[in-house]
N, C-alpha and C positions, 0 to 999 in steps of 0.2 A: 423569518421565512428563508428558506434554504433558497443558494442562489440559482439552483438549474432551475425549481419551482418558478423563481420570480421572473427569471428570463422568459419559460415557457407564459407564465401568465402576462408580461408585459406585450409576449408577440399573440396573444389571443386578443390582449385587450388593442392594439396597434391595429391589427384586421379590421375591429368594428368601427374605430375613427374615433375617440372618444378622447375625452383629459382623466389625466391620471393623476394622483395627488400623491406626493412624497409625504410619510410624516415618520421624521425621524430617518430609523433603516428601513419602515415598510411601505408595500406601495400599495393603496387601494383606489377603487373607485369612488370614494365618497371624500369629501372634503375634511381635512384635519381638523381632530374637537380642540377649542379655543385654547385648553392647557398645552398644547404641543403647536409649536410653529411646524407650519408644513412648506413645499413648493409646488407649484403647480408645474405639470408634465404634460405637451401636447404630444400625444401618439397617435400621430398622423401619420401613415403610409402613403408617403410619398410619391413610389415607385410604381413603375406600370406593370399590368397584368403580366406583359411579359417578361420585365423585369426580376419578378415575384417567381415566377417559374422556374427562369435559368437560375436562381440562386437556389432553390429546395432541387432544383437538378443536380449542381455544384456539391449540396450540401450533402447529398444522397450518394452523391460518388468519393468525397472524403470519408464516408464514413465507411462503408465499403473497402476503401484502402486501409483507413486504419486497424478495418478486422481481420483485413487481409494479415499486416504487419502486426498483428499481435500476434495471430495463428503460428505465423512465419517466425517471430521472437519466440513462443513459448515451445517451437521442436529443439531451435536450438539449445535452449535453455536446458530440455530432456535430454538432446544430445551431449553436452557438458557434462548432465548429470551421470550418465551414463560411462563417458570415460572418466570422471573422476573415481568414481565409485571402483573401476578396474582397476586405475591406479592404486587407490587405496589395499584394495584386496591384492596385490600383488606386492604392496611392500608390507603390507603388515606382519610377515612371518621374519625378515628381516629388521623390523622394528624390536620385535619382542627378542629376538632373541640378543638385540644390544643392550636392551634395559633390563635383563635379567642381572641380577646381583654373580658375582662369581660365586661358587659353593664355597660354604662357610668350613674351618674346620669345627668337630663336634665341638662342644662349649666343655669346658674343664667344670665338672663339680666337687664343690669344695665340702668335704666334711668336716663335722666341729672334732678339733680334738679332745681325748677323751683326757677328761678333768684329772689334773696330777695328783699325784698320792698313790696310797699304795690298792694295788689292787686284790682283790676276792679273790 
């Protein structure tokens, strides 16, 4: 089970006041079969009604922040991207023209001499 799944499912099952059973890495509502040693889990909610509230209020305003702060990371991120990209385009024409080879002179071609002896 994926662990945000388990978390969400252990705080639904924590609401209704129930025991939970470990067996293994999974957590279900029914008692581990004899082949698997399990533990038993009381998920008992504790906390008072308003308890409960101010925490999904708490939770409700981190979360909020952190969308904020992604928002807020991913302009600058575009902003980077943006003068890097200028940078780039503005040395590029000074790039190529350092890695250009110097001109070559033309390549000397070599013809076979004509075979000795006399000629026609």
């Amino acid at each position: 089970m994926k662990p945000h799944l388990l978390g969400l499912w252990l705080l639904a099952a924590s609401a209704q006041a129930g025991t939970v059973y470990r067996c293994g890495t999974n957590y279900q509502d029914t008692p581990c079969p004899a082949s698997q040693p399990g533990q038993v889990i009381e998920a008992d909610d504790s906390r008072s009604a308003a308890d409960r509230k101010a925490a999904e209020v708490a939770a409700r305003a981190e979360a909020r922040r952190a969308e904020a702060l992604r928002t807020e990371r991913h302009a600058r991120e575009r902003e980077a991207a943006k003068v890097v990209r200028a940078q780039a385009k503005a040395a590029k024409p000074v790039a190529l023209a350092a890695s250009r080879p110097a001109p070559a002179e033309k390549p000397v071609l070599y013809r076979p001499l004509p075979a000795s002896g006399p000629r026609p």
